[in-house]
MARZA-229953 format. One record per residue (C-alpha): z, y, x. Coordinates in pm, whole numbers, plus 50000, padded with zeros to 5 digits. Layout:
REM MARZA-229953
VOGU      up   north    east
VOGU       Z       Y       X
...
END
This chain:
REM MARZA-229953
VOGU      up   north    east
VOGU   49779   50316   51695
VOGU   49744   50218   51338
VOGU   49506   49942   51217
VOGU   49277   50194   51027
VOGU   49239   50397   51383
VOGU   49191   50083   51547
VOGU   48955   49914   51330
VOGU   48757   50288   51325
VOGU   48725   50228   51717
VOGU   48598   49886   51706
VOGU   48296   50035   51433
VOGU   48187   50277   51735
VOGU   47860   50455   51635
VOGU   47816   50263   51285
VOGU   48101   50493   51169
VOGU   47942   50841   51328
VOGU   47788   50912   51000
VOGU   48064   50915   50789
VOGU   48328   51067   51030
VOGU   47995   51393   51004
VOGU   48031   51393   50648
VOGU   48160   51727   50478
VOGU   48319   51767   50167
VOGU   48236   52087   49968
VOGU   48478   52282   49821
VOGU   48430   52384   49492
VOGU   48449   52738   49326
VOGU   48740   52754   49029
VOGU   49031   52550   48949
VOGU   48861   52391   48629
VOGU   48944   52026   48467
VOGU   48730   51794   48657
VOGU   48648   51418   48650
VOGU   48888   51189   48829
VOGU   48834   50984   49090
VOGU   48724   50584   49049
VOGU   49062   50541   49213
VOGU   49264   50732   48974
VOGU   49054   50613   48669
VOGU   49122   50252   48721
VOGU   49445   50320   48779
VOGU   49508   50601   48492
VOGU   49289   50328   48248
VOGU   49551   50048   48367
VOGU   49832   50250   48291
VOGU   49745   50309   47911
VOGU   49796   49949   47916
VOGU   50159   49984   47950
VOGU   50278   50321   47956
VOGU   50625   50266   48002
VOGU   50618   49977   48311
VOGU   50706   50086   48674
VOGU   50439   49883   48822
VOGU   50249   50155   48990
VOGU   50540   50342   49052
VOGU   50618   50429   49434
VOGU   50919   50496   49565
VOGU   51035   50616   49956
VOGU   51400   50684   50046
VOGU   51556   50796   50379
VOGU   51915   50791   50470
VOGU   52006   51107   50666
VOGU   52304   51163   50885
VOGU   52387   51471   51021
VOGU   52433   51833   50864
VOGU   52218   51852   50636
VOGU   52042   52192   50465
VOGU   52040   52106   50120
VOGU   51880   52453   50029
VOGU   51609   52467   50276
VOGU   51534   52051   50158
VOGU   51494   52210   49823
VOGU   51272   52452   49890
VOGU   51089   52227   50126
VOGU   51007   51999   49844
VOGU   50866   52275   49598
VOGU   50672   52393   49877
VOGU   50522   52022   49901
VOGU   50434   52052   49520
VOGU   50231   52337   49598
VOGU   50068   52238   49853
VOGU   49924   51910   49733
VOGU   49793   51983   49375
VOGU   49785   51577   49348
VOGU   50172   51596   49313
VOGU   50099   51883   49006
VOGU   49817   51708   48847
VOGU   49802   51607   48475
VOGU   49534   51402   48304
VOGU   49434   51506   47968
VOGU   49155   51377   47722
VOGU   48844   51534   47630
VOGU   48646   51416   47368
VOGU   48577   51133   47541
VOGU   48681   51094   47898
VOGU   49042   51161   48108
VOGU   49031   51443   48308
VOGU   49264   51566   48587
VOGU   49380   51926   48585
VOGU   49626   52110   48852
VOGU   49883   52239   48687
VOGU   49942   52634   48762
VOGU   50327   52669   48584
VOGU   50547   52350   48659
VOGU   50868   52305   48740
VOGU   51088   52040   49018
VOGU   51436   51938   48921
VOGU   51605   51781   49200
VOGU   51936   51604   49086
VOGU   52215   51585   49311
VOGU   52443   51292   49258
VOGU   52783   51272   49442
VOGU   52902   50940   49533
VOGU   53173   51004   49787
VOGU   53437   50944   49524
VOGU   53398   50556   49506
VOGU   53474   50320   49804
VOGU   53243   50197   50097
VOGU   53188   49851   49908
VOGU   53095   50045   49567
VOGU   52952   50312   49731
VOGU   52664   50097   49826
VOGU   52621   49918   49539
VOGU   52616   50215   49313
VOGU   52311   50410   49560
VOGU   52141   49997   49527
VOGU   52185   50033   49143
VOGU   52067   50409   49134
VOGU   51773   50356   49344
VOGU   51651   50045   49147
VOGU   51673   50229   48800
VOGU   51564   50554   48908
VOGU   51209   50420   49061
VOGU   51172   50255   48718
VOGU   51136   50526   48520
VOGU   50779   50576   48377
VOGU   50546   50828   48446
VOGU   50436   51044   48157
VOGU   50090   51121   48317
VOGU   49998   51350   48048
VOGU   50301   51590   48105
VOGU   50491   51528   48432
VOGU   50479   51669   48815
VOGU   50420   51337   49007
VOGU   50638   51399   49228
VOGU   51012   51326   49168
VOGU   51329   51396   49390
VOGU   51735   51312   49413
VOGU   51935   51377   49658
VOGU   52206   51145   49657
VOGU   52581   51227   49905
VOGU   52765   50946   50036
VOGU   52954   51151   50301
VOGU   53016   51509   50414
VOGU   52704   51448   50697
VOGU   52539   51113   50491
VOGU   52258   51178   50220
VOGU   51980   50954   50108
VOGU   51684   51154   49961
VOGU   51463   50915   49697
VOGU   51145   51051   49645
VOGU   50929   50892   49411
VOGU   50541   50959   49308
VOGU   50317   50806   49085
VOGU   50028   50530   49259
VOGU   49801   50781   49089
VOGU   49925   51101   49352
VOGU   49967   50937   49613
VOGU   49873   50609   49835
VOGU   50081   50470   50124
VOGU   49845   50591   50374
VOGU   49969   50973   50249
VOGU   50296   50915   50434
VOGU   50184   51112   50743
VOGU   50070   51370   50597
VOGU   50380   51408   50317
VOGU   50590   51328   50590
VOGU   50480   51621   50850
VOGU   50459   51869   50561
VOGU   50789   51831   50452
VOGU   50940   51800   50795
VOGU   50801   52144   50930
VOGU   50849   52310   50594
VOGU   51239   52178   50601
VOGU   51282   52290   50987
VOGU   51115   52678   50940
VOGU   51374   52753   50626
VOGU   51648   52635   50770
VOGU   51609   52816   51088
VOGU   51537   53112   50800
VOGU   51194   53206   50818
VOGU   50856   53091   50625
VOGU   50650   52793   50713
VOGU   50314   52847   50902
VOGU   50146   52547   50752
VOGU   49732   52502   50821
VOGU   49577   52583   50536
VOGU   49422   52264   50414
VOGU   49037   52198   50386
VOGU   48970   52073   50034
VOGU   49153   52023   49735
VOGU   49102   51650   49600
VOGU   48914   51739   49279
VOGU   48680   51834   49542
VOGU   48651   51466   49649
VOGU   48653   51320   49273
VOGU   48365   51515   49244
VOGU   48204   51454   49594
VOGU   48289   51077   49554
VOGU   48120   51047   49212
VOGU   47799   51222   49337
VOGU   47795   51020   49670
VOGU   47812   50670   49516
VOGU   47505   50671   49297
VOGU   47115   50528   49409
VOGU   47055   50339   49673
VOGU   47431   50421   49885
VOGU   47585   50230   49528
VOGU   47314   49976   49567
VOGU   47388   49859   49908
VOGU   47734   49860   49878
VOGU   47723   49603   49530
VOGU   47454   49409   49743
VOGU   47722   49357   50072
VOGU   47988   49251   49785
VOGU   47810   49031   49543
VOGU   47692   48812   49909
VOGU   48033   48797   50028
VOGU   48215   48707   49699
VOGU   47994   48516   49478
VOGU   48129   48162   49404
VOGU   48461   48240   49555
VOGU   48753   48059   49368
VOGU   48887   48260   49081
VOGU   49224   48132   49104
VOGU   49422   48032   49428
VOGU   49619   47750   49329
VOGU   49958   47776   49483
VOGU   50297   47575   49466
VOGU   50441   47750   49144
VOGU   50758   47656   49023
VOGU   50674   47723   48642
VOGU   50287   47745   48480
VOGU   50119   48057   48445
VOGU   50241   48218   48176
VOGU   49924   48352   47931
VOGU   50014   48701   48007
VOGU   50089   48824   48347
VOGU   50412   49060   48300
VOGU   50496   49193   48694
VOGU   50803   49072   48705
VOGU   50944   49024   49043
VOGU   51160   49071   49359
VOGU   51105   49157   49765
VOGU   51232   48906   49971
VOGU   51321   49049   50309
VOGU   51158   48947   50633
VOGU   51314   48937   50970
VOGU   51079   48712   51224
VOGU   51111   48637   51607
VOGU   51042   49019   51755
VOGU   50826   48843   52000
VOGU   50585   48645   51767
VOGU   50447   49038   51682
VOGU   50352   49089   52041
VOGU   50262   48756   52095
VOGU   50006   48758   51830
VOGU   49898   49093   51832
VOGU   49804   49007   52215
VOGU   49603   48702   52047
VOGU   49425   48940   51837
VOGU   49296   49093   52161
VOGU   49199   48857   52307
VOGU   48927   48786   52023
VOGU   48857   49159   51994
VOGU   49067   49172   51675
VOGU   49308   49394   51562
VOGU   49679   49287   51462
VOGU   49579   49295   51093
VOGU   49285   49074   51152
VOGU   49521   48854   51357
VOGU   49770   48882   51082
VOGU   49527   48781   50777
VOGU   49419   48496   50992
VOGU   49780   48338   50992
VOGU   49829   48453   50606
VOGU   49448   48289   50539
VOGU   49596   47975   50706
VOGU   49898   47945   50530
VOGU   49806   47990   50206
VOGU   49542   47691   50288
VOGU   49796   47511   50394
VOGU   50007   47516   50083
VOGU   49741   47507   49894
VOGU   49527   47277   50016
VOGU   49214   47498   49892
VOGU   48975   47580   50215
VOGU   48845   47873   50028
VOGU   49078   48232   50042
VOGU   49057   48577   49910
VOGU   49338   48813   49972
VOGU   49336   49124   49890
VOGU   49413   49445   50110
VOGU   49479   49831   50044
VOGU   49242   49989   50264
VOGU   49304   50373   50323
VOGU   48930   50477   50243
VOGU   48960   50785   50416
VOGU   48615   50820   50574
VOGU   48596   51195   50598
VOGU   48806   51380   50856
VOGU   48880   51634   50557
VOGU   49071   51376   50408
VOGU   49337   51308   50643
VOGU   49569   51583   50584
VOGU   49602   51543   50241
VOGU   49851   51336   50008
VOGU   49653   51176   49740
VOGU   49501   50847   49621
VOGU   49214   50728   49800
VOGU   49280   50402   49910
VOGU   49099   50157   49765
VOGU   49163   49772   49772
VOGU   48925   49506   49942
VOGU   48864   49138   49870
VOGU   48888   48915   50226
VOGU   48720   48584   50187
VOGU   48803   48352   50443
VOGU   48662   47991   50467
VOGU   48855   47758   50654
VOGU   48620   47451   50578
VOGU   48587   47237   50890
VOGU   48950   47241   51014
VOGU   48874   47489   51243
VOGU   49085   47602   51527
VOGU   49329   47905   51451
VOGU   49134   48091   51688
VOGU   48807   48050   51540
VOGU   49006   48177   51213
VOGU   49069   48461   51397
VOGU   48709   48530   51465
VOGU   48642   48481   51108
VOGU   48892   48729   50985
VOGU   48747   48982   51215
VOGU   48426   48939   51102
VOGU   48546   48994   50697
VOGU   48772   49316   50794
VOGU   48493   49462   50991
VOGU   48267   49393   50708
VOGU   48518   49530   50466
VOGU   48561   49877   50677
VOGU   48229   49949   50684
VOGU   48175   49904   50300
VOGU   48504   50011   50188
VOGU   48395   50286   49968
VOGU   48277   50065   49680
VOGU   48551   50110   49395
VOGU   48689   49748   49355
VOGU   48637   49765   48944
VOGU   48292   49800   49051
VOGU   48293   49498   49283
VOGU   48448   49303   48963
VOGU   48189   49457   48733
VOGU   47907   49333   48968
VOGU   48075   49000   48969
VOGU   48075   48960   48599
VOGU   48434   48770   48605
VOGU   48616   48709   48313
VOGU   48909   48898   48237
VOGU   49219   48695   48220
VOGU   49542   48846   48112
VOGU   49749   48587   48310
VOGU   49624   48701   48686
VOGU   49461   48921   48873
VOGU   49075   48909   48889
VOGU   48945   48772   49235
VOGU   49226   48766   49413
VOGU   49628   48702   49360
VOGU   49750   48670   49676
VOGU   49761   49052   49903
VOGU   49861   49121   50222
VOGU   49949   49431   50439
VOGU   50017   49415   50805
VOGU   50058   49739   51059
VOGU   50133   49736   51397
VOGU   50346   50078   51589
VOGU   50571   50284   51409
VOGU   50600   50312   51042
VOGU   50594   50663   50902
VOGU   50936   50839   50835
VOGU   51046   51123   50714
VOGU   51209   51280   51020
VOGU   51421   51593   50980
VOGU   51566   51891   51275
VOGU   51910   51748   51308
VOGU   51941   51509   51121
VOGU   51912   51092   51234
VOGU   51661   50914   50977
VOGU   51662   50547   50849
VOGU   51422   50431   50567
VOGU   51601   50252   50266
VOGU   51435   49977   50111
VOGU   51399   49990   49731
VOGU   51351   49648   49577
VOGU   51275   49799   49177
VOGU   51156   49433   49057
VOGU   50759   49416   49008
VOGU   50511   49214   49165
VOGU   50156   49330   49119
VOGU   50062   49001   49263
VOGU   50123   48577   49239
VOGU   50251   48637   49631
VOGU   50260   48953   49891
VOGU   50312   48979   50222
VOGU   50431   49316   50417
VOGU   50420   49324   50786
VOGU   50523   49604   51030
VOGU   50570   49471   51379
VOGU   50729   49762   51556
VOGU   50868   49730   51937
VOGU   51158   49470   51920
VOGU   51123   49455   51581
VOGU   50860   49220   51339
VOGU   51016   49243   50979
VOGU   50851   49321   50656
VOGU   50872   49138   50298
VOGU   50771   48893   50067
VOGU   50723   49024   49717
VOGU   50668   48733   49451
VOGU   50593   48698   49070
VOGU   50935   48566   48925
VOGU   50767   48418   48654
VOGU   50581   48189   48869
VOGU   50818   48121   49191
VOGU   51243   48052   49233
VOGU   51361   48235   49485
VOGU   51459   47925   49712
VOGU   51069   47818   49718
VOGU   50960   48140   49877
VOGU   51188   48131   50148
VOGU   51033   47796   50222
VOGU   50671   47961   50255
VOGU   50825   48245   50430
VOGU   50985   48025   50679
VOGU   50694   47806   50664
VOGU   50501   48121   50800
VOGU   50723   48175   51102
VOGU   50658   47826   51189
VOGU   50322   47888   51175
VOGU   50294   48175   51389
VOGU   50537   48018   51656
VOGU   50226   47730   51673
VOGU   49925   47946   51645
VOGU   50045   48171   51914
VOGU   50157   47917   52182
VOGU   49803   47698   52172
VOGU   49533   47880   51970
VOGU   49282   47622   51992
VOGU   49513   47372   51739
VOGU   49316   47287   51443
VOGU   49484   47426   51144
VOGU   49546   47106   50961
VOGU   49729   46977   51335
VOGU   49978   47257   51229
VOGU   50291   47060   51134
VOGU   50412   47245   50816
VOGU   50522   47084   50470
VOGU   50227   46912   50273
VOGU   50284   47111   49953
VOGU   50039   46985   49762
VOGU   50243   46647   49670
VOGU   50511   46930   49513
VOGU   50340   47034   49274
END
């Protein structure tokens, strides 16, 4: 069960009224306002039109006999479907506005690499994948959706699929992933799909949303925010290898994670314990090592949260998530479980008032803008436990490709998926600020921790014996 389910269960009846909430569907396929998600991120585009930073990419390796003609098809069929992945944004005379385009078209290259050896083979798809994912987004024009279809071997293909942050979020997965799967297995057995006909469009939310978040609903949700962040540090001051530089460019890399299989179990069963979810167990151990090699008792880290509160929602692919601030004090040297119990206490907080766009919670803040960071928090962290979402097709065996296309939205990110057998993830870090060789040290620094917190609990975090950092810097 996914964190957002679980978290959802633990809320009980303070959740009923949402989950009772209908959307209306509007009349007409007019230009309409966009959402606060896609206006803070359309708005942070114009910034720098041409930089991959909010850029997503997914890409499958698929072995078996594969129907390139019904995968085609499959994919235009997703297109128009999801009129996220066919959306423009256009100015009026004063504001952007998004509109669904009716006449579009979906190129899907096909490049053949079975020519060059297995060594160069591998490289080339590496290379391919990296510098296709970086190619901008013109937001104006374009279909958000892009596809190539890449041959390695008479039954070996990787599909890349990439989509602008402003189509589609990573909670979308499920739904992109189903579509395309059931679309891809009715034509290749030769027949039409028999999809459910899905309940709103999401203009219909941009418009709900706006309406919604206005009087006292807006008022209560700045009030929760402005008590849980005011005074929190603006900076977290890690270990950098190099100062800040006065403008933050995104630079960066993924360095891959592969921990003890049985630390995921072991702390998810912690998490339990305290009535906490393996995310809240997870942001606990983050929260303490980022004190640790900080030395600042103080942390915010920030967390995509699916903001999905309407069941209307869950079938579509768009961008709703929204991103929270997590404040955690460790003052007191407290014991990793009490940490625990503190982090469960922020994300449950968080859930309920998730809907509050976080340029709003910065607004209400009145922070300074700084071109060199990221306001409130630089530091982010996401953490599932059970099965990732993949793109599984009839016939064919599926393994997700990781595509490392060098950005880092943050100072320092953590990914965690711990899976059965399996806890892996990555670190993604600002290259600007970090050497490679010092973020393996935090990463293994984390292992250690987690091999301590989930043997004896009760250990005050400063007993934990990891590096003193601060003396590094």
């Amino acid at each position: 069960m996914s964190r957002a389910h679980l978290v959802e269960e633990m809320l009980g009846r303070r959740r009923g009224a949402a989950r009772a909430t209908t959307i209306p569907r509007r009349a007409g396929s007019e230009p309409s306002p966009l959402s606060f998600a896609q206006q803070r991120m359309w708005f942070l585009q114009q910034w720098d039109p041409a930089a991959p930073t909010f850029n997503g990419c997914r890409a499958v390796r698929l072995r078996g006999e594969l129907d390139p003609d019904a995968l085609r098809r499959a994919l235009v069929l997703l297109v128009e479907r999801h009129d996220t992945l066919r959306t423009v944004f256009v100015m009026n005379s004063r504001e952007p506005l998004q509109v669904a385009l009716e006449t579009w078209s979906l190129d899907i290259p096909f490049v053949d690499l079975v020519e060059a050896g297995p060594g160069e083979r591998e490289e080339t798809l590496r290379r391919l994948l990296r510098e296709q994912s970086r190619q901008p987004f013109d937001l104006a024009r374009d279909v958000t959706l892009r596809a190539t279809l890449f041959r390695l071997g008479p039954d070996e293909h990787v599909l890349l699929l990439r989509l602008h942050h402003i189509a589609a979020d990573g909670f979308s997965d499920g739904a992109l992933n189903a579509d395309l799967a059931a679309a891809y297995e009715a034509y290749r057995a030769g027949r039409e799909p028999d999809l459910p006909g899905l309940p709103i469009r999401y203009a219909d939310f941009a418009l709900w949303e706006r309406e919604r978040l206005t009087g006292d609903r807006l008022d209560g949700l700045l009030a929760y925010w402005v008590r849980q962040l005011e005074g929190a540090p603006p900076l977290l001051r890690l270990p950098t290898d190099r100062p800040r530089p006065d403008v933050q460019r995104h630079e960066g890399s993924h360095l891959p994670l592969t921990l003890d299989a049985r630390l995921g179990g072991a702390l998810a069963e912690l998490g339990r314990a305290e009535g906490a979810t393996f995310f809240m167990a997870a942001l606990a151990a983050f929260a303490t090592l980022l004190y640790r090699v900080s030395g600042e008792d103080d942390v915010v880290v920030g967390s995509p949260i699916a903001n999905r509160t309407v069941g209307e929602l869950r079938s579509l692919v768009g961008f709703f998530c929204n991103t929270v601030a997590l404040r955690l004090r460790l003052v007191g040297n407290p014991t990793f479980r009490e940490v625990v119990g503190r982090s469960r206490e922020a994300v449950l907080g968080a859930v309920a008032h998730q809907e509050l766009p976080f340029e709003k919670v910065v607004e209400a803040l009145r922070l300074p803008r700084d071109a060199s960071r990221n306001p409130l928090f630089q530091v982010n962290l996401r953490a599932e436990a059970g099965p990732r979402s993949v793109l599984r097709l009839v016939g064919l065996e599926s393994e997700p490709v990781e595509v490392d296309i060098g950005y880092s939205r943050f100072d320092l990110a953590l990914e965690l998926q711990a899976e059965p057998g399996v806890l892996g993830g990555y670190v993604e870090y600002d290259r600007d600020l970090f050497d490679a060789a010092t973020v393996d040290a935090i990463a293994g620094d984390f292992e250690a921790l987690l091999e301590q917190v989930v043997a004896d609990p009760d250990t005050p975090v400063l007993a934990l014996a990891l590096p003193d950092r601060r003396a590094e810097r």
